[in-house]
N, C-alpha and C positions, 0 to 999 in steps of 0.2 A: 391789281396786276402782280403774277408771282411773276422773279426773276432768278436767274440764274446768275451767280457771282463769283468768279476765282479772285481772291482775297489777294492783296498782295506778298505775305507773308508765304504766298508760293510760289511764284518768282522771286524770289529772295534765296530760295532754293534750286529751283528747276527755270530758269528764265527761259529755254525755249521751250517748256511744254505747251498742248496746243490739246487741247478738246474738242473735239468734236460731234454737238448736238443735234439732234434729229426729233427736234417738236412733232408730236401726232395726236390729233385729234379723229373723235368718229367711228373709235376702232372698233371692228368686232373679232372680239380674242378669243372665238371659238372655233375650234374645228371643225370641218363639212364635210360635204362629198366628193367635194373638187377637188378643185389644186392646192386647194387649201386642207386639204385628210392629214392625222397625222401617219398615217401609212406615205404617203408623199414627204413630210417633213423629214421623216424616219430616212429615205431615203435621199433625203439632201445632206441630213445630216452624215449620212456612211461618205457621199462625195465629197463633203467638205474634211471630213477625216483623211481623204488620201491627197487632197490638195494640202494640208498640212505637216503632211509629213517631208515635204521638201524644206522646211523649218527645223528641221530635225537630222541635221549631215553631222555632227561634230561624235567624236565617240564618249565624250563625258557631255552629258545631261545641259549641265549648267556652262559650256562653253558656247551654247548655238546661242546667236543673237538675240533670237528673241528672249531668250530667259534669259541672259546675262545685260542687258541693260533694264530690265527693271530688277535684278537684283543688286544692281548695282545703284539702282534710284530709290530702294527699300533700307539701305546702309546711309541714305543720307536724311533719315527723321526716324522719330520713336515709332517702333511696331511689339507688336506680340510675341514673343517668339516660335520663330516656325513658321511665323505668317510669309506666305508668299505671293506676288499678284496673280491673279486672274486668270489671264493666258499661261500661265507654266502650272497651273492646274490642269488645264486644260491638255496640253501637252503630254505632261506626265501618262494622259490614259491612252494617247497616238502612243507612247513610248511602249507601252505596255499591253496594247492592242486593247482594249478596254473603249467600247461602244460608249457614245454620250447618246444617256436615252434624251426621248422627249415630251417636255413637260406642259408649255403650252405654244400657242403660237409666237409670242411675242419673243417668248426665252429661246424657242427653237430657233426662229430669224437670227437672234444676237447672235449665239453659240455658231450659227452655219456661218456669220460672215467676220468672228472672231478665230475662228479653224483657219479658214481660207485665207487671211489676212497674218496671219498671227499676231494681234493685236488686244488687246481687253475691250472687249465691250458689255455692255449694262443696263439697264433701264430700270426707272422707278414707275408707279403708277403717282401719277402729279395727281389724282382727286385723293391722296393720304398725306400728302406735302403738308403741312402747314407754313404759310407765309414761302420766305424767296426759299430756292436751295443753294448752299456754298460750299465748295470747295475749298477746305482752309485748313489750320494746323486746329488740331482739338485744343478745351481747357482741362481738360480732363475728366469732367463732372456730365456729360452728358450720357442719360440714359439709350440703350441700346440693348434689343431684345433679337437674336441673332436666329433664324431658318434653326428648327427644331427642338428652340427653348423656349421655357416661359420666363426665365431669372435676366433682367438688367447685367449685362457684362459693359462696361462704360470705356472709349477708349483712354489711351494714357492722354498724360498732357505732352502735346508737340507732335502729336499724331497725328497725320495726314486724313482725314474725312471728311465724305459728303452729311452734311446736317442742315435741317431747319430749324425751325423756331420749337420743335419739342426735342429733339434730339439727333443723335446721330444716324445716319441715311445706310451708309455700308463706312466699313471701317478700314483700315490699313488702305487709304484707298479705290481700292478694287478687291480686296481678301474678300471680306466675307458683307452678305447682302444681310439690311434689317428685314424680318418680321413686318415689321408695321405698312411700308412702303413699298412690296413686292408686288412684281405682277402676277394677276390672276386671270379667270377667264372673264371675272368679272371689270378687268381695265377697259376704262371710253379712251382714256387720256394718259399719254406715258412722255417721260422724258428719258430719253434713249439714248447713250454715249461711247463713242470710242475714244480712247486716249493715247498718247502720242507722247514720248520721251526721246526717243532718238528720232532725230530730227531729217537723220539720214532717208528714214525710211517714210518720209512724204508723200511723195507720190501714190505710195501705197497705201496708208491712211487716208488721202482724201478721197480714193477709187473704191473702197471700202466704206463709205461715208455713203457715198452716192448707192451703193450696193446694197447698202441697209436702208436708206429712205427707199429706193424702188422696192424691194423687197415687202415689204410694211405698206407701202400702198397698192403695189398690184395684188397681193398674198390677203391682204388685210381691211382694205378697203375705205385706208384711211384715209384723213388729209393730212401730209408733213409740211414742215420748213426744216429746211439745214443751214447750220450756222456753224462758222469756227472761233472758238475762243482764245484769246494767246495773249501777250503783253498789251498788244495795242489795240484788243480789245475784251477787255477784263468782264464783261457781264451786257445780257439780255436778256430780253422780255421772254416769258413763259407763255404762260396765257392767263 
């Protein structure tokens, strides 16, 4: 049985962060004729761009909230330099009018309900997991082969990543996804996550949560469970 595990050397740091997972099995992660085209997705994704832009009111960049609490959460453990999370990538191309194209169904769902939310969200394909996945501060030494490399770039030690039992999963976090672990169209099985650092903004992560299991099951044909991880409850079963 894989499990999922936030370590506690990240509440140590972040004590209310809160995860939240969306177990899927069953999937078919390929595009059709339906509601599932990416001409359809293409088209979710342009809506989900203008619902995100009300994320976007402050006239300096890095003052709107969603990008200023996880830069503010990136200041508090070792990263890359440069590295930034997830969602203020994302952003950045709402800033600059710049389309997120789309890649497959699975990335498209995440991206449409990380825009509309403004939130990081992510998924692995769990049949490339080896053993549990964890959430924890790196040693330093774990291999990572990063989206358009072939060369190991390993995170620092104190670094914030997802990793299993061969190496790291995505790094800074949310920065940047492995190579090894990515979804394809050939994903059955994914573990799929939004994260949550201000605490404030709850309600709207968990409405989000729910928006991504429906999404993935109506769109995709899976079967989900949703889970939320947080202090008091540090780790669950995969599959």
């Amino acid at each position: 049985m894989k499990k999922f595990v936030i370590t506690d050397n990240i509440f140590d740091i972040f004590p209310d962060v809160q995860i939240g997972v969306v177990v899927c099995t069953k999937i078919n992660n390929r595009y059709n004729d339906g509601e599932n085209s990416e001409s359809n997705h293409e088209k979710r994704l342009r809506d989900s761009e203008k619902k995100a832009a009300i994320f976007l009111t402050e006239p300096e960049f890095s003052s709107n909230p969603v990008i200023k609490s996880w830069r503010e959460a990136f200041q508090k453990f070792k990263t890359k330099k440069g590295a930034r999370s997830s969602i203020e990538a994302l952003m950045k191309r709402i800033e600059k009018m710049n389309n997120v194209g789309t890649i497959n169904p699975l990335v498209d769902i995440y991206n449409e309900v990380s825009l509309s939310y403004g939130m990081p969200c992510g998924g692995e394909d769990m049949d490339q997991i080896s053993g549990d996945i964890q959430l924890t501060m790196a040693k330093g030494d774990e291999p990572f082969i990063v989206l358009g490399s072939e060369e190991s770039s390993p995170p620092f030690a104190g670094e914030i990543i997802y990793k299993d039992n061969v190496g790291a999963v995505c790094r800074c976090w949310n920065w940047r996804e492995g190579k090894r672990t990515m979804l394809t169209e050939y994903t059955k099985n994914a573990f799929m996550c939004i994260e949550l650092v201000d605490i404030s903004r709850k309600a709207e992560f968990e409405n989000g949560l729910k928006e991504l299991e429906q999404n993935i099951k109506n769109l995709l044909g899976a079967e989900c469970r949703l889970e939320i991880l947080n202090k008091y409850k540090k780790e669950i079963d995969l599959i």
